[in-house]
VOBA-1610 file (N, C-alpha, C; in pm, whole numbers, padded with zeros to 5 digits, always signed):
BEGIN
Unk+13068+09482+19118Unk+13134+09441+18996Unk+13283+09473+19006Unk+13361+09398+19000Unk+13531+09384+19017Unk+13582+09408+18841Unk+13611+09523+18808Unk+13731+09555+18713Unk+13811+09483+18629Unk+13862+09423+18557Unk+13996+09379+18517Unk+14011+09477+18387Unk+14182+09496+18382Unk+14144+09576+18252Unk+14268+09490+18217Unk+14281+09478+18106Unk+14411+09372+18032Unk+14444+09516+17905Unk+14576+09418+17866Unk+14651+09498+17746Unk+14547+09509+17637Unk+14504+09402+17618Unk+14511+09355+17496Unk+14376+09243+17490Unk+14307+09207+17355Unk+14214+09112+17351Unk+14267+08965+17364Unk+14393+08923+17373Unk+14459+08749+17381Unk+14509+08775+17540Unk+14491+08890+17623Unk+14500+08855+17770Unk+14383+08892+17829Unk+14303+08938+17783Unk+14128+08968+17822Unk+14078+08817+17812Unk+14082+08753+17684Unk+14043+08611+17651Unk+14121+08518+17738Unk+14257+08490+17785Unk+14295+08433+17870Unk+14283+08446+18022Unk+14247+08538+18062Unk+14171+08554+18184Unk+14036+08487+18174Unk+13934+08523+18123Unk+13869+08476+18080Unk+13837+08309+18083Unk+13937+08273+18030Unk+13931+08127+18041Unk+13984+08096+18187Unk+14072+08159+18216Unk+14100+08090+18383Unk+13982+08075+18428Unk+13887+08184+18429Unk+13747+08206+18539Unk+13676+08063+18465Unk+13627+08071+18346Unk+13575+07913+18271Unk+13606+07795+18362Unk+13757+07772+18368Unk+13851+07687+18384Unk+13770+07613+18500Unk+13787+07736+18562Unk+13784+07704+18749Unk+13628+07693+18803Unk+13536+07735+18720Unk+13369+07732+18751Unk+13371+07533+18699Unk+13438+07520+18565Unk+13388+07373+18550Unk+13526+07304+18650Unk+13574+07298+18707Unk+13642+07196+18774Unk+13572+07205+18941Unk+13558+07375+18987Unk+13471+07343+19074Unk+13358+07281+19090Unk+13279+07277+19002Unk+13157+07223+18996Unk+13118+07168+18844Unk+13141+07036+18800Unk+13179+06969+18704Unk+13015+06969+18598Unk+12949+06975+18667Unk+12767+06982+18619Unk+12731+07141+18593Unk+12817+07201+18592Unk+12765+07395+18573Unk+12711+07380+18453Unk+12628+07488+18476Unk+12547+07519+18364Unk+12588+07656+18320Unk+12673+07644+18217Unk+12681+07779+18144Unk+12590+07834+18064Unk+12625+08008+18059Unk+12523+08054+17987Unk+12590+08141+17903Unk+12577+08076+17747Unk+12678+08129+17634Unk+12633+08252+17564Unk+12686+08340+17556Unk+12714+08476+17449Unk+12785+08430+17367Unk+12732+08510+17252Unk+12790+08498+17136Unk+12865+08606+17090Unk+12930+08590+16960Unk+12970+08710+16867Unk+13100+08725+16913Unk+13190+08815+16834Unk+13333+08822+16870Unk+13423+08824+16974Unk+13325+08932+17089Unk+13398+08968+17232Unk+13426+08793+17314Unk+13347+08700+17314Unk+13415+08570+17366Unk+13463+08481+17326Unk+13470+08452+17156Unk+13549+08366+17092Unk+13708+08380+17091Unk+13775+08425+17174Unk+13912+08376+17184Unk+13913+08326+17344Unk+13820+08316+17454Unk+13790+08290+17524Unk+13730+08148+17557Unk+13629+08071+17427Unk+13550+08000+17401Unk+13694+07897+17348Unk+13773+07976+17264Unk+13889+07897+17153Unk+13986+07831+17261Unk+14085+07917+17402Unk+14112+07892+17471Unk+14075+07763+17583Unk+13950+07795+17575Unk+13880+07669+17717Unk+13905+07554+17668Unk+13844+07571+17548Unk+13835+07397+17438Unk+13981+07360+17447Unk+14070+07430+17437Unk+14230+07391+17427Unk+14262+07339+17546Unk+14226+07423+17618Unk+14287+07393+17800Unk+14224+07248+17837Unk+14082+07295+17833Unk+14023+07149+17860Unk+14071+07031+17799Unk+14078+07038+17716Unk+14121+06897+17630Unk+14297+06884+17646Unk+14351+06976+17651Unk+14514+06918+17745Unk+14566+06896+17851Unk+14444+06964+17972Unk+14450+06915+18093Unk+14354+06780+18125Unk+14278+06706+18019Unk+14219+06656+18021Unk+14094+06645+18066Unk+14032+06742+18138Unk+13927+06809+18223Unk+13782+06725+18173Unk+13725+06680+18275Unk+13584+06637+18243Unk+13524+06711+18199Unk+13435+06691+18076Unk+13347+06782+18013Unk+13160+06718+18039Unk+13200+06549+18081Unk+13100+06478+18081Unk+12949+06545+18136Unk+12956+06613+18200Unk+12832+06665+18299Unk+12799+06815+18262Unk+12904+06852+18192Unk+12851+06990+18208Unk+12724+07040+18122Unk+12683+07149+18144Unk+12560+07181+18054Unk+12560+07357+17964Unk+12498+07359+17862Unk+12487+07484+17816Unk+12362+07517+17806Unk+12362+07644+17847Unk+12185+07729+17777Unk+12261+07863+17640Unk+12172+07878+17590Unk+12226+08017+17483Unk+12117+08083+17568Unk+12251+08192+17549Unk+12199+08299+17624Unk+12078+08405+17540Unk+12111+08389+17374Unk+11944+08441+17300Unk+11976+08405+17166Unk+11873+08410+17041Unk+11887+08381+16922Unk+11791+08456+16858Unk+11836+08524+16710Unk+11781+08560+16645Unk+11686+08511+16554Unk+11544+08562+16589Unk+11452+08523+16500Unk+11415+08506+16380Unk+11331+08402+16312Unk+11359+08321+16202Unk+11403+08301+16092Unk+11548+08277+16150Unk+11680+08230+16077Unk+11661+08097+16173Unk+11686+07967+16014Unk+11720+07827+16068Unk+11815+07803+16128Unk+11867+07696+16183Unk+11988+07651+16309Unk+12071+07654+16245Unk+12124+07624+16106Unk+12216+07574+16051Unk+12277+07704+15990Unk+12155+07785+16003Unk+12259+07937+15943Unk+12355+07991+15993Unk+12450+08008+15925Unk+12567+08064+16026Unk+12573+08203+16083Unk+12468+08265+16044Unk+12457+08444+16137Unk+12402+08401+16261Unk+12374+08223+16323Unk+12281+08233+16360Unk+12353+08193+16527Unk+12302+08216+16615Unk+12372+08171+16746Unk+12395+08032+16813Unk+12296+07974+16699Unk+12278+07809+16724Unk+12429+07772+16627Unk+12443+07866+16545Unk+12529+07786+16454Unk+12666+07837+16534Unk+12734+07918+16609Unk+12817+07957+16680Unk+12817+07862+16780Unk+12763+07849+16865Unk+12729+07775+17025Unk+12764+07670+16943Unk+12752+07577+16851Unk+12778+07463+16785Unk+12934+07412+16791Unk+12981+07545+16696Unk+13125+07555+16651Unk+13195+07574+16759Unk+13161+07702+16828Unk+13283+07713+16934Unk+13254+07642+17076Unk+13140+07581+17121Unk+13126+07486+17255Unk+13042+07357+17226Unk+12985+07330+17185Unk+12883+07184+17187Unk+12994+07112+17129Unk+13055+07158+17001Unk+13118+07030+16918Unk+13284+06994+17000Unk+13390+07135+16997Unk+13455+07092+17069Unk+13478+07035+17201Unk+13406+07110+17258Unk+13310+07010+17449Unk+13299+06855+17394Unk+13242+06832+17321Unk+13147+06697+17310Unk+13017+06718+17388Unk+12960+06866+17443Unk+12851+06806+17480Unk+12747+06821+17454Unk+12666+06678+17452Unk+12559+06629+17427Unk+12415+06665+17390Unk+12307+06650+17351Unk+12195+06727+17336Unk+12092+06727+17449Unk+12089+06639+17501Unk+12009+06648+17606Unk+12074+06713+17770Unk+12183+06778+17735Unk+12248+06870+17832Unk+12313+06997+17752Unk+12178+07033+17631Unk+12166+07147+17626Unk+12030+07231+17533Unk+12038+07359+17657Unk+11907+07433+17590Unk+11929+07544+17507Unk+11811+07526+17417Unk+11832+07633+17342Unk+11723+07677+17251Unk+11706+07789+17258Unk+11585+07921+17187Unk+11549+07817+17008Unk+11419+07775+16965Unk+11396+07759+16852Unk+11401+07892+16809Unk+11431+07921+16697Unk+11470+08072+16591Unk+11310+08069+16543Unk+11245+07928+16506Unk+11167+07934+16387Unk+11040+07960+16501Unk+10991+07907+16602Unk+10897+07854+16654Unk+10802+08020+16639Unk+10678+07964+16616Unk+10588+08139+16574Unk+10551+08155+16718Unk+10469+08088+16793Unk+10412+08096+16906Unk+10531+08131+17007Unk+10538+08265+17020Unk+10671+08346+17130Unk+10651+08296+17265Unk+10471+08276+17310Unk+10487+08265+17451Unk+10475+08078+17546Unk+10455+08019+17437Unk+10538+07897+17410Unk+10650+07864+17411Unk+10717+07938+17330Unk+10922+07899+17354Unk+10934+07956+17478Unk+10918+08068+17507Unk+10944+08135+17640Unk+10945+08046+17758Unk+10829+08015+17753Unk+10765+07899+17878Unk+10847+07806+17865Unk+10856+07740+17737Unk+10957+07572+17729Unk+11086+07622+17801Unk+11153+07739+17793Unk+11305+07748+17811Unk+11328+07751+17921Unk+11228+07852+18002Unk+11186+07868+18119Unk+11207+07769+18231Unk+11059+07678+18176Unk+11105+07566+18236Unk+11229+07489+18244Unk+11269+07476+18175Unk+11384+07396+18125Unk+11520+07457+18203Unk+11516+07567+18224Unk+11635+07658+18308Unk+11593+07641+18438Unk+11486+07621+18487Unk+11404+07595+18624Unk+11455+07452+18635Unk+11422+07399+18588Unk+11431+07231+18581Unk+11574+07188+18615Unk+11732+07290+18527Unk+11840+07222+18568Unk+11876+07313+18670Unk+11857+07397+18723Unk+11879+07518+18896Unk+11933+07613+18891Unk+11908+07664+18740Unk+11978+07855+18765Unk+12128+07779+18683Unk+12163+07904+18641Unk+12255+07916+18586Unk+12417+07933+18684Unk+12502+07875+18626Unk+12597+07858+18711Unk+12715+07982+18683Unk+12756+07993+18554Unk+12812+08057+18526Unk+12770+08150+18399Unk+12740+08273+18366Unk+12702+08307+18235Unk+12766+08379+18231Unk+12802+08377+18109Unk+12907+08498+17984Unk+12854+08560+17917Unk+12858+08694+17926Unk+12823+08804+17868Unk+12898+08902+17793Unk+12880+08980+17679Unk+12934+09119+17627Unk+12850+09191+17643Unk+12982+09306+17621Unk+12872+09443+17638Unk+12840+09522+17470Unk+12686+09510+17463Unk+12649+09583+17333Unk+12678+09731+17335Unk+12727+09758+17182Unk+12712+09877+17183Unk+12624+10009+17193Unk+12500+09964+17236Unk+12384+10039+17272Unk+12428+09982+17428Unk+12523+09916+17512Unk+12460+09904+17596Unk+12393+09756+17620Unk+12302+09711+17534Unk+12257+09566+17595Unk+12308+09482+17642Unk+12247+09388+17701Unk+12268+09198+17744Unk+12220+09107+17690Unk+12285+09048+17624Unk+12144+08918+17537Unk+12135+09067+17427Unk+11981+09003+17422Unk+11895+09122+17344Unk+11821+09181+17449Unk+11808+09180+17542Unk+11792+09299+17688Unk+11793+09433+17591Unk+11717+09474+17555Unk+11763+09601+17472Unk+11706+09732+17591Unk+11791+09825+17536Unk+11762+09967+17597Unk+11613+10036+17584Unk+11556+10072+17675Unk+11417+10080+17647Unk+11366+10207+17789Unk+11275+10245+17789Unk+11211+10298+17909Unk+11180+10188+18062Unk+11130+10044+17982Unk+11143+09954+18094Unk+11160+09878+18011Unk+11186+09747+18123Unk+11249+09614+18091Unk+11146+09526+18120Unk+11146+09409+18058Unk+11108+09258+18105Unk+11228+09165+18154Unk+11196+09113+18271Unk+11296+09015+18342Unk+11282+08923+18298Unk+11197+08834+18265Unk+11175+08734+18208Unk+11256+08704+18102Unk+11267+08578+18063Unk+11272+08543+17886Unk+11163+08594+17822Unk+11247+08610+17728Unk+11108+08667+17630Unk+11176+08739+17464Unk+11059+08733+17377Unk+11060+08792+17235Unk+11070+08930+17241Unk+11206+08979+17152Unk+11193+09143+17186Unk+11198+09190+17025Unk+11175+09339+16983Unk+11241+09390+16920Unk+11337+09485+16905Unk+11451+09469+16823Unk+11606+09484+16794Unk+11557+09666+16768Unk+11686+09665+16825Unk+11736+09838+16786Unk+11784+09846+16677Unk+11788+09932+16575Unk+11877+09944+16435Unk+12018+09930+16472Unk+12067+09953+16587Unk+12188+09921+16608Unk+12239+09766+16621Unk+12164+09687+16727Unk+12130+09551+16701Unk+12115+09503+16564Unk+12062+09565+16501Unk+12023+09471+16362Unk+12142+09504+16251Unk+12252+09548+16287Unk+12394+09568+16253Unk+12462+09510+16280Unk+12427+09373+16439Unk+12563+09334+16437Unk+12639+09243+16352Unk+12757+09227+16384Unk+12828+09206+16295Unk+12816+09020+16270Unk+12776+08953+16299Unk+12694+08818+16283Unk+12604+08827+16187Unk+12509+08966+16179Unk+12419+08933+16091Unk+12446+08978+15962Unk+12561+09140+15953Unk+12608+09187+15804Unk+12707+09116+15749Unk+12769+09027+15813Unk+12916+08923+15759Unk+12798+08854+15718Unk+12721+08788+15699Unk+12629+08695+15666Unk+12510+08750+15573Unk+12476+08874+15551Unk+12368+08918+15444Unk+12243+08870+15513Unk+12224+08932+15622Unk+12075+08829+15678Unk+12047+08979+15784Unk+11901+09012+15714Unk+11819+09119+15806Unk+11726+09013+15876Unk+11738+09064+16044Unk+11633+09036+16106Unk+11612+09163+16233Unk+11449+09133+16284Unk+11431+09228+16332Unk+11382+09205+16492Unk+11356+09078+16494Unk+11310+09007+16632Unk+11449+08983+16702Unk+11416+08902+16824Unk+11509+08796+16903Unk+11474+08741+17048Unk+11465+08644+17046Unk+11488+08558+17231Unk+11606+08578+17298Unk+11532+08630+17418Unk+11653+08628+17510Unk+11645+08600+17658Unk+11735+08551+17695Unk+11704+08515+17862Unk+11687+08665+17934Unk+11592+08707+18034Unk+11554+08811+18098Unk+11681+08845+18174Unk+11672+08964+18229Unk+11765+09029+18380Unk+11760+08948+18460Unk+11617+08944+18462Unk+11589+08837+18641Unk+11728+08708+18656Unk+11670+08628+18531Unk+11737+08491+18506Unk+11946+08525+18522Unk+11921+08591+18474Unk+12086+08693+18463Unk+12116+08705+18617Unk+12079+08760+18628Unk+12115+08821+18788Unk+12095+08748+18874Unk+12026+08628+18856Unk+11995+08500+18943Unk+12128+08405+18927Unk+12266+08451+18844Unk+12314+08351+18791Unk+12424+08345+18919Unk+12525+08236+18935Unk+12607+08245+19037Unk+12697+08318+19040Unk+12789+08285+18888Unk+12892+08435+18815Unk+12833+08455+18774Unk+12907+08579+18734Unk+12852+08658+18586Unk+13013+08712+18514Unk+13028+08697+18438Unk+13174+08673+18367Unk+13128+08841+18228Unk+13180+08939+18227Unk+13146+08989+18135Unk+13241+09071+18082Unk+13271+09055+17934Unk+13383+09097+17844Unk+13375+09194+17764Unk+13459+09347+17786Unk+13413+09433+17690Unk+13579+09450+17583Unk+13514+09454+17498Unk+13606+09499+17336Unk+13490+09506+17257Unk+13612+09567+17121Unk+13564+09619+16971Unk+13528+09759+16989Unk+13517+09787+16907Unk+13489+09931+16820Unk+13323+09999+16892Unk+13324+10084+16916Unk+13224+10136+16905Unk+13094+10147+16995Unk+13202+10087+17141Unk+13179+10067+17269Unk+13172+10187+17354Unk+13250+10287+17359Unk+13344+10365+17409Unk+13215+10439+17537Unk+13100+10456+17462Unk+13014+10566+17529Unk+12936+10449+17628Unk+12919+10291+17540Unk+12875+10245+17666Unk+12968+10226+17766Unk+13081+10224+17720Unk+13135+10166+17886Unk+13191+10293+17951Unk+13171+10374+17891Unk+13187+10503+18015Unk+13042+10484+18081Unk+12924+10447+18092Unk+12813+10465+18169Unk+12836+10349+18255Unk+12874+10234+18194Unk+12894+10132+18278Unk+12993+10121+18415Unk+13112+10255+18402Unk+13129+10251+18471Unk+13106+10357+18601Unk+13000+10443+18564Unk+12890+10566+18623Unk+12835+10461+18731Unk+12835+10308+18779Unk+12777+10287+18869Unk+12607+10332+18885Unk+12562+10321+18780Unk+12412+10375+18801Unk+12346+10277+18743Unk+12186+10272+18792Unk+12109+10141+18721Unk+12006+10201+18630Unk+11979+10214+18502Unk+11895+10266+18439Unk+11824+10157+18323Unk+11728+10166+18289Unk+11678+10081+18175Unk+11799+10119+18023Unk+11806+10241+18016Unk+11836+10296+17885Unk+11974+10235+17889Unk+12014+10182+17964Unk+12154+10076+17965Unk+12112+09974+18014Unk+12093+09852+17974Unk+12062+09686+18031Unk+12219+09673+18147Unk+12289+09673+18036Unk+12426+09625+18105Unk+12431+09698+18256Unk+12415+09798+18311Unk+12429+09834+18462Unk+12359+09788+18513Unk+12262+09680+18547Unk+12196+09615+18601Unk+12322+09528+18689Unk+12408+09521+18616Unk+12507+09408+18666Unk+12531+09491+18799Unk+12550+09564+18809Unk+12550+09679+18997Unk+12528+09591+19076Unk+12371+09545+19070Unk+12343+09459+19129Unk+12342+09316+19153Unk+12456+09254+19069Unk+12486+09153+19141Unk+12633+09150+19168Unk+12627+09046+19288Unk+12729+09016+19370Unk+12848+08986+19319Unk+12899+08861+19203Unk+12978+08826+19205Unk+13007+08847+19064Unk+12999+08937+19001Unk+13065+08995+18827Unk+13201+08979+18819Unk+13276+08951+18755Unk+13378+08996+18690Unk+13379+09035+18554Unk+13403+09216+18525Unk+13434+09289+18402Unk+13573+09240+18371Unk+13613+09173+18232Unk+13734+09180+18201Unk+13721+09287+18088Unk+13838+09400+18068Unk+13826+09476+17953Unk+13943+09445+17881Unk+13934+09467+17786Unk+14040+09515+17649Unk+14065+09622+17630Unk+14158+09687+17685Unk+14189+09827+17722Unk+14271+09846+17554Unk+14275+09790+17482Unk+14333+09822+17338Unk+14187+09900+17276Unk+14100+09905+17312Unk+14025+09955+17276Unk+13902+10059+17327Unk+13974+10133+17482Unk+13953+10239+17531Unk+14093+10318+17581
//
């Protein structure tokens, strides 16, 4: 995992977008894999700009969400479907059938699992995925635990999780969530991952302990090859 530490969150986010930039012009069909919530929306705000003034093909490319909170409808705005909307499908232009994504409502867990599954099998691994780092520590909803599941799959949220700030700006308790596994993660080609905000501080001192433990998702990243950490050093 390669370092960056920036001033500030508007040169963390502009780095950020260079790496974006250069995954879709190298390879115009990538399949990104979107995080949500504050740490990449000036990142997400940036690409849409760049792209659309350098004129950049958007035609081919593809998105997966990287997880969504359980049953809350699409249209809710705590909700990750309703983010992935606003900040990449709508300004992208792209399309529905070049992109996947977690039903919130669906009851049968090991059903969605399987559909997404497939469906991430079907377009060849993920090309580029974007990640933050939770303040427990997680990925997705990868939550901190004694062990992990690699897989996709239905988890339940830490009380810390069920704080974030998506779901209290919005008045919406939930206690589930889908999320793409480690495996699928670590299978990806980048891995792009952005730390800021408040209340980080203790995870990313472990993160950078170089050690692989369950009780941190995020050091898993050790093991893959081609990470880039950008930080926001305004906030360590």
């Amino acid at each position: 995992m390669k370092f960056y530490r920036t001033e500030n969150y508007e040169t963390m986010s502009k780095k950020a977008c260079s790496i974006l930039i250069d995954c879709l012009v190298q390879k115009p069909d990538s399949l990104f894999c979107i995080a949500t919530g504050n740490s990449p929306t000036g990142s997400y705000q940036l690409f849409a700009k760049e792209v659309k003034e350098r004129g950049i093909d958007t035609s081919k490319m593809r998105i997966i969400k990287l997880d969504e909170w359980c049953g809350l409808k699409k249209d809710n705005p705590a909700t990750c479907e309703y983010y992935v909307k606003k900040h990449i499908l709508d300004p992208l232009a792209v399309e529905d059938h070049r992109y996947i994504s977690f039903n919130s409502m669906e009851k049968n867990s090991e059903y969605e699992c399987d559909r997404i599954s497939s469906l991430l099998k079907k377009n060849g691994g993920i090309d580029c995925c974007i990640l933050g780092l939770g303040r427990n520590g997680h990925l997705g909803l990868n939550e901190p635990s004694s062990e992990l599941n690699p897989f996709i799959h239905k988890t339940a949220l830490e009380p810390k999780t069920q704080t974030h700030t998506m779901l209290t700006l919005n008045n919406q308790s939930v206690s589930e969530g889908y999320t793409i596994g480690l495996k699928d993660i670590l299978n990806s080609k980048k891995i792009l991952m952005l730390v800021t905000g408040s209340g980080k501080n203790e995870a990313y001192n472990i993160l950078q302990r170089q050690i692989i433990t369950p009780a941190q998702p995020a050091n898993y990243l050790w093991l893959h090859d081609n990470t880039d950490c950008i930080v926001d050093n305004s906030y360590f």
